[in-house]
C-alpha positions as a Markdown table, in Angstrom:
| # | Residue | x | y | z |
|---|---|---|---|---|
| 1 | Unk | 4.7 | 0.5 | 53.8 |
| 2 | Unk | 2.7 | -2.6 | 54.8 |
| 3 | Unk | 2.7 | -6.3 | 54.3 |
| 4 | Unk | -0.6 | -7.4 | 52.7 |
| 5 | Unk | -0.8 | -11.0 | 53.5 |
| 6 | Unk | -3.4 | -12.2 | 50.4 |
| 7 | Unk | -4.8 | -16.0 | 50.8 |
| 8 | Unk | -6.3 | -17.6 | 47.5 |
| 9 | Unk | -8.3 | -20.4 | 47.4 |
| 10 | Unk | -8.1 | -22.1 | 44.1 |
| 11 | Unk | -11.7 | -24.4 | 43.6 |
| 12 | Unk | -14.3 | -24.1 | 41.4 |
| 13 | Unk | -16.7 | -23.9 | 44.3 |
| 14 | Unk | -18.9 | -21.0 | 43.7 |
| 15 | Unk | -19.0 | -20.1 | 47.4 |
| 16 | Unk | -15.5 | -19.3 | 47.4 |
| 17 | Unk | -16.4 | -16.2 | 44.9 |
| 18 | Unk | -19.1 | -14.8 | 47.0 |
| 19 | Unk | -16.5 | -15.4 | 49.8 |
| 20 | Unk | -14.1 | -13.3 | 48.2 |
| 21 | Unk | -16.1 | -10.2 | 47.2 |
| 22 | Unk | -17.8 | -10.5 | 50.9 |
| 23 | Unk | -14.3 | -10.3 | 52.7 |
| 24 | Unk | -12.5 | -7.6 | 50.3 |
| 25 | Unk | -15.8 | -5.3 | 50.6 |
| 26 | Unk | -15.3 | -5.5 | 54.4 |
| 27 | Unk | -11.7 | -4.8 | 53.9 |
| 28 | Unk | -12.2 | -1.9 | 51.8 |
| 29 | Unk | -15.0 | -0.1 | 53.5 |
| 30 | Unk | -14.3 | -1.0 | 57.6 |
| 31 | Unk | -10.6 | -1.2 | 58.0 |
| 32 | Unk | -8.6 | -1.1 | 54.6 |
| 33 | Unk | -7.3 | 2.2 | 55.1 |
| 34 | Unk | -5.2 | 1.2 | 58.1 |
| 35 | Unk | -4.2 | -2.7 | 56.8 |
| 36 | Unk | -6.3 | -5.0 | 55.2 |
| 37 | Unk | -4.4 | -8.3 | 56.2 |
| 38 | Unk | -6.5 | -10.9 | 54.9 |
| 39 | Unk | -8.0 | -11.7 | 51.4 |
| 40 | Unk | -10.0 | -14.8 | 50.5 |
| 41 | Unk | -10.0 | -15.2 | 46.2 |
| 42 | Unk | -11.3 | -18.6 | 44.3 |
| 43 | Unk | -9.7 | -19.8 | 40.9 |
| 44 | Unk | -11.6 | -22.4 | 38.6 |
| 45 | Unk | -8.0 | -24.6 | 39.0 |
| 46 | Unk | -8.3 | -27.7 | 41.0 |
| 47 | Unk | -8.8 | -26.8 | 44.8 |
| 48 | Unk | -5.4 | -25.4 | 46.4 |
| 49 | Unk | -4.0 | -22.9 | 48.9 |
| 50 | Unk | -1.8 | -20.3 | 47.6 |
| 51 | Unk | 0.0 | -17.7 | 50.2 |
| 52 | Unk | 1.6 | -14.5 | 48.5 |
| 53 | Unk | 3.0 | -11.6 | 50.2 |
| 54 | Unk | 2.0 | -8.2 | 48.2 |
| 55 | Unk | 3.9 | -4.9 | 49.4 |
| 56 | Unk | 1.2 | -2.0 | 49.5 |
| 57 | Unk | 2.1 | 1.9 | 49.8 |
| 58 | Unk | 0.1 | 3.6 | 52.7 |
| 59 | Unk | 2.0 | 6.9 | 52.0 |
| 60 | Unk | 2.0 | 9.5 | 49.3 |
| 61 | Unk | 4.8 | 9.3 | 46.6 |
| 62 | Unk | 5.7 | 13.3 | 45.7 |
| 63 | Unk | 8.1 | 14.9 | 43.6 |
| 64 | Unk | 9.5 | 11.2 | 42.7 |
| 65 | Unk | 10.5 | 9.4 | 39.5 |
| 66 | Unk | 11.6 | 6.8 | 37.6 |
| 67 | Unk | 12.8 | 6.6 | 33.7 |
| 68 | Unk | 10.0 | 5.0 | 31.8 |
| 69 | Unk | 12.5 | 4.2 | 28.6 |
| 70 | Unk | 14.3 | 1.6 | 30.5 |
| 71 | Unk | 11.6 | 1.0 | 33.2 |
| 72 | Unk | 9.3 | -2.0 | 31.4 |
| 73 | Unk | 7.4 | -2.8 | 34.6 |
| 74 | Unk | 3.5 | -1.2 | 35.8 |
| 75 | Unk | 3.6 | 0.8 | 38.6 |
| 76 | Unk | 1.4 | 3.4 | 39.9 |
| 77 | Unk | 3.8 | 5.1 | 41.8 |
| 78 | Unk | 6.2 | 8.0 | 41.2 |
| 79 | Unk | 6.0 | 10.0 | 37.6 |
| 80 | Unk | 7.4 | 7.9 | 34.4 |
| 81 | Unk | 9.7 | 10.8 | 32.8 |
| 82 | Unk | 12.0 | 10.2 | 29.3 |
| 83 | Unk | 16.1 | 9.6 | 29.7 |
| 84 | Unk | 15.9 | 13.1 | 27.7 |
| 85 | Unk | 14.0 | 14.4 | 30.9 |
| 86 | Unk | 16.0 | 12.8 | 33.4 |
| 87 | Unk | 18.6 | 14.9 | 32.6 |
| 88 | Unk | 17.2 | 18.3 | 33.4 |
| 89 | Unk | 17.4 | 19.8 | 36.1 |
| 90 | Unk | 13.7 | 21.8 | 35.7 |
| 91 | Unk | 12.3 | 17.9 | 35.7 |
| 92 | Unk | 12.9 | 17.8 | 39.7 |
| 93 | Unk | 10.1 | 19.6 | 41.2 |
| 94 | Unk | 11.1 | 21.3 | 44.6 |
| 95 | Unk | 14.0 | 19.8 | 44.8 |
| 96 | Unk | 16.7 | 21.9 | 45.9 |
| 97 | Unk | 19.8 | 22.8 | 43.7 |
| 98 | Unk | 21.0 | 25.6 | 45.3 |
| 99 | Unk | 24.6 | 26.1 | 45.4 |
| 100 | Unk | 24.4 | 27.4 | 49.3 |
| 101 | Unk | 22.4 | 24.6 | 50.4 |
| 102 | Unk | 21.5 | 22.2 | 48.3 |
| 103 | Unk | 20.7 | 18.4 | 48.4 |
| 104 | Unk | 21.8 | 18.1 | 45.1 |
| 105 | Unk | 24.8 | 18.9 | 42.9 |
| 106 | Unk | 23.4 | 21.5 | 40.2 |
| 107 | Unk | 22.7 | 19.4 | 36.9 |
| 108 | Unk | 25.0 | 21.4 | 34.5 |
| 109 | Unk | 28.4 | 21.8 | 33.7 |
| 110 | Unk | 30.9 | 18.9 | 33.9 |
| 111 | Unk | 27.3 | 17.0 | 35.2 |
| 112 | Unk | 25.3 | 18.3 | 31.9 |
| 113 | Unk | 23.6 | 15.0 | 30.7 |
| 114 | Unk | 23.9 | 13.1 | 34.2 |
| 115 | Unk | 21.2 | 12.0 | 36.5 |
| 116 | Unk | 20.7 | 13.8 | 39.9 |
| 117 | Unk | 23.8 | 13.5 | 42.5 |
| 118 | Unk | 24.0 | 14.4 | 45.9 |
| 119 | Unk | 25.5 | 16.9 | 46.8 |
| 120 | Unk | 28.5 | 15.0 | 48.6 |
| 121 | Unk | 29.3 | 12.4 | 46.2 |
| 122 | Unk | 32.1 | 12.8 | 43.9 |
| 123 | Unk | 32.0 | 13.7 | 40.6 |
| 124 | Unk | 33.4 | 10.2 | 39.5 |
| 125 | Unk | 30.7 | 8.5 | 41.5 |
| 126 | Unk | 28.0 | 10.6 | 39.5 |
| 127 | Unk | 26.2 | 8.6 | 36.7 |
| 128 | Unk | 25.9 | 9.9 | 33.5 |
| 129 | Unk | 22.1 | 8.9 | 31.3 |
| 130 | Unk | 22.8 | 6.3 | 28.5 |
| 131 | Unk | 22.6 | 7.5 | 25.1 |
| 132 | Unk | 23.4 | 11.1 | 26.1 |
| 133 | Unk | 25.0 | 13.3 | 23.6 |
| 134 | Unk | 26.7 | 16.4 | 24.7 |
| 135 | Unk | 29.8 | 17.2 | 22.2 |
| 136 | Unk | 30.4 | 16.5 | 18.6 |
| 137 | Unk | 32.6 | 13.4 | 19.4 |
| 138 | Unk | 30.3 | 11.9 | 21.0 |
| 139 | Unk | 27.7 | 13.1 | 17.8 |
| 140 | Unk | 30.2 | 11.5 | 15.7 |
| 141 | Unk | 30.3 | 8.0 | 17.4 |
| 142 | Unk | 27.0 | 6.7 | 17.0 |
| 143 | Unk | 27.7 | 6.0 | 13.1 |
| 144 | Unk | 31.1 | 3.5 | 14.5 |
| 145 | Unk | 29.2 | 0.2 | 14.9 |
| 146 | Unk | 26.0 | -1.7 | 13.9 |
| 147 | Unk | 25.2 | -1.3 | 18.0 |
| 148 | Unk | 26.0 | 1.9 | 18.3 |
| 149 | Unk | 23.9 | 2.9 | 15.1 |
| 150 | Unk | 20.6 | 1.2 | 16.8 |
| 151 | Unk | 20.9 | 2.9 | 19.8 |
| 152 | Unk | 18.3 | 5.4 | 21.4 |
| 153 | Unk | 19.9 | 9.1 | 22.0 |
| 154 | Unk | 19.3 | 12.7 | 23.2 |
| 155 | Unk | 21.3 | 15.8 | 23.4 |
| 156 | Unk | 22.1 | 17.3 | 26.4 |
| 157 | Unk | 23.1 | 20.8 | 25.1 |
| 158 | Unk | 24.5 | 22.5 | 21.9 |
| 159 | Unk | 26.7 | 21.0 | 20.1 |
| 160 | Unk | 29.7 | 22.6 | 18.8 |
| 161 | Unk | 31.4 | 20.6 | 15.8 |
| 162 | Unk | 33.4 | 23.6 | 14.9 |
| 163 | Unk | 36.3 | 21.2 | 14.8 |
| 164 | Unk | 35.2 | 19.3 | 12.0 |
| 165 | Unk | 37.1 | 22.3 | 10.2 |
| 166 | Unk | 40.0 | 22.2 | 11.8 |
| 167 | Unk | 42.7 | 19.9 | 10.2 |
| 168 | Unk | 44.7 | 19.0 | 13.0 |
| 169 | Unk | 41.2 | 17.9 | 15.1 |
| 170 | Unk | 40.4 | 14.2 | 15.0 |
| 171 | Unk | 36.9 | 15.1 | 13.6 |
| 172 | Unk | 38.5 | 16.8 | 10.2 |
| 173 | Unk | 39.1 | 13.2 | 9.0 |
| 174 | Unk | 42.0 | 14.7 | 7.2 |
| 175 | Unk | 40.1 | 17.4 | 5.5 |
| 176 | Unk | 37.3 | 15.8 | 5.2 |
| 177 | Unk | 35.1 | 16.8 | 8.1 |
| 178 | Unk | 32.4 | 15.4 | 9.8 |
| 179 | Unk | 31.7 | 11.8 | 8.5 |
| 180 | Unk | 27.9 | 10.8 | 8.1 |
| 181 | Unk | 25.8 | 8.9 | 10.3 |
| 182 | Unk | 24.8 | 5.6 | 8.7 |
| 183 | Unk | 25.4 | 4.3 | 5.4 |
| 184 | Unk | 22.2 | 3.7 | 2.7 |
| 185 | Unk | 24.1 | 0.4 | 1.3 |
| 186 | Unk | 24.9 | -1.5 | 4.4 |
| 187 | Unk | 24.3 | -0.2 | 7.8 |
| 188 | Unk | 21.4 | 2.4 | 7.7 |
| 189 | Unk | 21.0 | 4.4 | 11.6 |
| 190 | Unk | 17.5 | 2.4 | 12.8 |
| 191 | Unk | 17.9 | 4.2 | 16.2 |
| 192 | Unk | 16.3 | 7.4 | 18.0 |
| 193 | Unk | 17.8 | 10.7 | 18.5 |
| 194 | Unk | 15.9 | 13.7 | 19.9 |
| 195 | Unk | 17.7 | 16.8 | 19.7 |
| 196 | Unk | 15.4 | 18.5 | 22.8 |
| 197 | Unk | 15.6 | 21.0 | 20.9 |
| 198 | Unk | 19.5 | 22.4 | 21.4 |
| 199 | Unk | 21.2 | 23.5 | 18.2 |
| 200 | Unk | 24.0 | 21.4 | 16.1 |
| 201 | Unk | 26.4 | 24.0 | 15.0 |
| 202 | Unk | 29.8 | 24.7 | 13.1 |
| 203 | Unk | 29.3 | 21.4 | 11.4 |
| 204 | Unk | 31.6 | 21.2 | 8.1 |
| 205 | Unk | 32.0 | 18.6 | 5.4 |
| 206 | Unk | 34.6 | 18.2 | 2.5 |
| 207 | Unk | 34.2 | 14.9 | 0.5 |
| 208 | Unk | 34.7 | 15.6 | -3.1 |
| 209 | Unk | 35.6 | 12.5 | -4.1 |
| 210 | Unk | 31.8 | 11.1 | -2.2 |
| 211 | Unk | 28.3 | 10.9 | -3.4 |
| 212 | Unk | 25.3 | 11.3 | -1.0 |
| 213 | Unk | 26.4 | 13.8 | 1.7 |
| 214 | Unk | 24.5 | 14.5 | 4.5 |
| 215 | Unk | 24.1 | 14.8 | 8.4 |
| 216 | Unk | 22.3 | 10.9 | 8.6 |
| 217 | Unk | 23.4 | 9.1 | 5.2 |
| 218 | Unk | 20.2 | 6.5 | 5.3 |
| 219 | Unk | 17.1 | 5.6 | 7.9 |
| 220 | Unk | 15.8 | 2.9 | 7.8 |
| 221 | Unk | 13.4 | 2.3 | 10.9 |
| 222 | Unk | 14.1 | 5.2 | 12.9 |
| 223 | Unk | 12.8 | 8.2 | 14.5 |
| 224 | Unk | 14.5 | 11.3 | 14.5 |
| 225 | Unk | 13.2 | 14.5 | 16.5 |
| 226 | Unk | 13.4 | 18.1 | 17.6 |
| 227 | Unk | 17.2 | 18.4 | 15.4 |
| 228 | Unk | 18.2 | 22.1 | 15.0 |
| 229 | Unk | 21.6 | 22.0 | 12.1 |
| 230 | Unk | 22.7 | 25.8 | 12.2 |
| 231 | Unk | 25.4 | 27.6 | 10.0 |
| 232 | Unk | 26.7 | 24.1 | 8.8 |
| 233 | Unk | 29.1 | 24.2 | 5.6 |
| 234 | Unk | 28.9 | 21.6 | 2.8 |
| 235 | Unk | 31.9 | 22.5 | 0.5 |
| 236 | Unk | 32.5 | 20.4 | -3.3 |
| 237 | Unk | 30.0 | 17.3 | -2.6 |
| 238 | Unk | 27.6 | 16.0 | -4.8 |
| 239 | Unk | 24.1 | 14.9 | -3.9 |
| 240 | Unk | 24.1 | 16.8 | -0.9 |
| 241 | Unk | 21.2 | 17.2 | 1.6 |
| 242 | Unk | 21.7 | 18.3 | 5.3 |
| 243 | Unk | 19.9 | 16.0 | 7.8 |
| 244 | Unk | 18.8 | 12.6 | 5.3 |
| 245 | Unk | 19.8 | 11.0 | 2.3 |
| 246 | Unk | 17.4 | 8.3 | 2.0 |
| 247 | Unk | 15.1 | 8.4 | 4.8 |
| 248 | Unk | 12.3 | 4.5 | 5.2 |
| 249 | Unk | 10.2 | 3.7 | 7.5 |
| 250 | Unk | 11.2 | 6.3 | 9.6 |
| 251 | Unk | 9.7 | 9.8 | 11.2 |
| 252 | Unk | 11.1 | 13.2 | 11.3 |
| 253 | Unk | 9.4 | 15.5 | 13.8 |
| 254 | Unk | 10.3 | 19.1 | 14.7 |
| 255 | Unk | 13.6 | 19.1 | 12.5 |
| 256 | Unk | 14.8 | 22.1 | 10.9 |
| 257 | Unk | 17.8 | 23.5 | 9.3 |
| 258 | Unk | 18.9 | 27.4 | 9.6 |
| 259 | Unk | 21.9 | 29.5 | 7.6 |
| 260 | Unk | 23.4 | 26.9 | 6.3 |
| 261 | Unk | 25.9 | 27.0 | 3.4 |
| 262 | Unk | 26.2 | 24.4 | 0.1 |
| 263 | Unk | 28.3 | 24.8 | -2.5 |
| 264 | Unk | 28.3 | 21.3 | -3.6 |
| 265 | Unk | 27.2 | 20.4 | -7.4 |
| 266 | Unk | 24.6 | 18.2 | -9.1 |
| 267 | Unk | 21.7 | 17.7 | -7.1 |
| 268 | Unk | 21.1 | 19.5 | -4.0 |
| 269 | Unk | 18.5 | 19.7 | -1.0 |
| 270 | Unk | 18.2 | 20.8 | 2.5 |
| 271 | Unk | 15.8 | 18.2 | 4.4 |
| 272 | Unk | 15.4 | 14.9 | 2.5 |
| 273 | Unk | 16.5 | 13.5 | -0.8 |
| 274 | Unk | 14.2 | 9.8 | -0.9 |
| 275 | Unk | 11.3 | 9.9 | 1.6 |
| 276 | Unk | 9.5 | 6.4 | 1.5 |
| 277 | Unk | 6.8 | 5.7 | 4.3 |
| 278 | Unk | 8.1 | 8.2 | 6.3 |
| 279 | Unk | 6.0 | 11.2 | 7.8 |
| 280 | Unk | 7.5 | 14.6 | 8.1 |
| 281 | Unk | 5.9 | 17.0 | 10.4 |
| 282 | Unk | 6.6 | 20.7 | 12.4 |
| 283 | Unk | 9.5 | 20.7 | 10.1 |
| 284 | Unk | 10.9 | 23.5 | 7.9 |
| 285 | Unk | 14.4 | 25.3 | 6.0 |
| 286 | Unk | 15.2 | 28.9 | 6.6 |
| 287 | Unk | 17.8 | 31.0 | 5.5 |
| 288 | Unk | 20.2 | 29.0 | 4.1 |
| 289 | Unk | 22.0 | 29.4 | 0.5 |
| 290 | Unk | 23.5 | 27.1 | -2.2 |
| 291 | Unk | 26.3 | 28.4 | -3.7 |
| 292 | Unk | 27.5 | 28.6 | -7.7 |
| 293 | Unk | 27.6 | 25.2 | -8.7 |
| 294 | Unk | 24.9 | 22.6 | -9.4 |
| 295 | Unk | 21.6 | 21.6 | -11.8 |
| 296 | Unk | 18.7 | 20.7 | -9.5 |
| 297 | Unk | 18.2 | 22.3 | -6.2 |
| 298 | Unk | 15.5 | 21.8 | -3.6 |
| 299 | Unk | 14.5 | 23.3 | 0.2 |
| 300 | Unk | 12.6 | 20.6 | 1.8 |
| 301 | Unk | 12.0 | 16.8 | -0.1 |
| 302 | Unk | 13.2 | 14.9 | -3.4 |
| 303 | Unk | 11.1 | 12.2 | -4.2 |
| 304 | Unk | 8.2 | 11.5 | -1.2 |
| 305 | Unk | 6.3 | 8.1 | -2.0 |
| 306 | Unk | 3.3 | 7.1 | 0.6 |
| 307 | Unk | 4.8 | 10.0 | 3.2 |
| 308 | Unk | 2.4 | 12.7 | 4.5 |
| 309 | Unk | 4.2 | 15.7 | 5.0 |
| 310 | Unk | 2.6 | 18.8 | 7.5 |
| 311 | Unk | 3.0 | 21.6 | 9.5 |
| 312 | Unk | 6.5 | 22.5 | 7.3 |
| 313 | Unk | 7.3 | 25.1 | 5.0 |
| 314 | Unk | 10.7 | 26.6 | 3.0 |
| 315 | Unk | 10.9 | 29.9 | 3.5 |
| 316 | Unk | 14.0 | 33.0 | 3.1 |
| 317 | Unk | 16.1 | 30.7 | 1.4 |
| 318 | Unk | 18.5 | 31.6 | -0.8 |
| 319 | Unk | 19.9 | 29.8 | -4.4 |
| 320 | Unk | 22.4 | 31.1 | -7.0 |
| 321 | Unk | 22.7 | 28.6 | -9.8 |
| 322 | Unk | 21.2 | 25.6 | -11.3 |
| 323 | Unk | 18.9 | 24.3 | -14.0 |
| 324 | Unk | 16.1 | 23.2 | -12.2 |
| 325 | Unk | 14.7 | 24.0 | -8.7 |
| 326 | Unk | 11.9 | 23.1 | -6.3 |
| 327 | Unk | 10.9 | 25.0 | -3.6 |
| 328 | Unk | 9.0 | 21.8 | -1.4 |
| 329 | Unk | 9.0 | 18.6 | -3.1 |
| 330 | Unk | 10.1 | 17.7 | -6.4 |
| 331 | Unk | 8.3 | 14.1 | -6.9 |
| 332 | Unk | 5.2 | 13.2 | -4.6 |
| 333 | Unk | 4.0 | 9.7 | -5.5 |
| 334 | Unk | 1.5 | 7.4 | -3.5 |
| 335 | Unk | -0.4 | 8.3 | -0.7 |
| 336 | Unk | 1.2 | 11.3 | 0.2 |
| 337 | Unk | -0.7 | 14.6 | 1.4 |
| 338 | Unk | 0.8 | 17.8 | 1.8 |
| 339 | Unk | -1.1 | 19.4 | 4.5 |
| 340 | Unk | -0.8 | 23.0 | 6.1 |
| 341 | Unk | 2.4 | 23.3 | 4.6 |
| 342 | Unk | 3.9 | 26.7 | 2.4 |
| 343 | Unk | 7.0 | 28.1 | 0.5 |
| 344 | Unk | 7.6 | 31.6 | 0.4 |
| 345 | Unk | 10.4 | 34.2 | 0.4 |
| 346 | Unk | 12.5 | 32.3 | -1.2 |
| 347 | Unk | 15.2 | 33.6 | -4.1 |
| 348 | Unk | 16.7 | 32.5 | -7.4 |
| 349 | Unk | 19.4 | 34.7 | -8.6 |
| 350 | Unk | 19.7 | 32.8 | -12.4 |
| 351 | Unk | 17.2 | 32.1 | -14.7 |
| 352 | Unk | 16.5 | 28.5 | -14.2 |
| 353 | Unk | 14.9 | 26.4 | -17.1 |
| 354 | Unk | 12.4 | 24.7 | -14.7 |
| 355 | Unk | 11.0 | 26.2 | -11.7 |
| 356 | Unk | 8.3 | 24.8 | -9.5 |
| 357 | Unk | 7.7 | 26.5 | -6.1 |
| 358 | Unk | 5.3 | 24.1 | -4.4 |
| 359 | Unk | 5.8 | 20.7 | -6.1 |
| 360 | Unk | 7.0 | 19.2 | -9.4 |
């Protein structure tokens, strides 16, 4: 590391600017790669000295890095990874892990959703990423404030909310399982949550007495990503839909849903109910099953006004009553293309009175 001394000469003189480019060539080309300690500039202010010391890297910066989601600097030094990255262990190119001699305490475990530690340090000294989900509590608790509901989030791992089933569990709610995340009337989520990929399982709601049941209950401004909701349980709801009820201004990306259970009545769908300028992309429903009650069923979107939708599809689903069903989209208003997108596989075991297997 050395200490570049830079000297800027603030005049309009036009002598100062030929100055400058004649000193900083000679720098560059003669002796710059050792140190450069002297720079001559001009500004077109009123004529002034200004000294500033500038640190300046001589050395190569390897297998370094810094969180770009909380870093809002410029630097062209180290690699700018996500939180969501931070937290893997594969993210840490040649460094060493090894539980014989490592450097580093292995990134899983008690330490799943923490940054790097050394190897020495305690595990209570150990810092664990912001906005890091890695149990269904924790899942739970970004729908318990205004703050909370803006936040940014990632999951660490899978995320068992088999408890939501078990009446003695906090997360029953008395019978009622797993509460949703945000509510359409007052307090939307407007936050970010990328799943990474890892699976949301065992998740189980009971709320007869509620309308609008779902994994998020409104968006409003958000972007949710990469969510996997398998072998979830919706029991005696109405107006049910597994990841959003009334989704604006938002983006879903890389969300799917996978043998998953309704058996909820009135109107039922898997993905979306109200999709209002909000894309949904690499999305898609597979094998999951509504049970014996209900009038109007549908896999992937309700009513989608000025939201493309691609790269998705319904497919090997499965539904056993109802009036009218929908394999895609129901209502698709505005500027709204449906691109590379199919339904297929899928089964009615009733004679419905209206069936539409692309869109209504």
């Amino acid at each position: 590391m050395w200490l570049k001394i830079q000297v800027v000469l603030l005049s309009k003189a036009p002598k100062y600017q030929l100055l400058y480019f004649s000193l900083n060539l000679a720098c560059f080309w003669l002796i710059y790669p050792l140190i450069c300690p002297l720079e001559a500039g001009w500004s077109s202010q009123n004529s002034h000295t200004l000294f500033a010391i500038m640190p300046y890297s001589y050395t190569p910066v390897t297998s370094s890095y810094y969180n770009k989601d909380t870093f809002t600097g410029a630097t062209s030094y180290g690699s700018g990874k996500t939180t969501a990255e931070m937290v893997i262990q594969g993210t840490y190119t040649g460094w060493d892990f090894s539980s014989i001699t490592n450097n580093w305490k292995p990134m899983s475990g008690t330490l799943t959703g923490y940054y790097p530690c050394l190897a020495w340090q305690n595990e209570s000294t150990c810092t664990k990423a912001p906005g890091t989900i890695t149990n269904c509590i924790e899942l739970q608790n970004i729908g318990t404030s205004i703050g909370t509901l803006a936040g940014k989030y990632h999951l660490a791992n899978n995320i068992d909310c088999s408890a939501t089933s078990l009446s003695w569990d906090p997360l029953n709610h008395g019978w009622l399982g797993f509460k949703p995340i945000g509510n359409f009337w007052t307090t939307p989520f407007n936050g970010t949550i990328d799943g990474a990929g890892y699976k949301i399982t065992g998740l189980y709601i009971h709320r007869p007495s509620e309308n609008y049941v779902w994994l998020f209950g409104s968006a409003n401004g958000a972007t949710i990503e990469n969510i996997w909701v398998d072998g979830a349980n919706i029991k005696w709801a109405q107006m049910v839909w597994w990841l959003v009820w009334n989704n604006l201004s938002s983006s879903i990306t890389n969300c799917y849903t996978t043998n998953d259970t309704i058996d909820g009545y009135n109107i039922i769908g898997w993905l979306v109910w109200s999709n209002k300028d909000s894309p949904i992309t690499n999305s898609y429903t597979n094998t999951n099953t509504i049970g014996w009650w209900g009038s109007a069923f549908w896999w992937f979107v309700w009513w989608n006004d000025t939201s493309p939708i691609s790269n998705s599809y319904s497919i090997n689903n499965t539904i056993n009553a109802g009036s009218s069903a929908w394999w895609l989209v129901s209502g698709n208003y505005g500027l709204s293309p449906i691109s590379n997108s199919y339904a297929t596989n899928n089964t009615m075991n009733w004679s419905a009175s209206f069936r539409w297997w692309l869109i209504w």
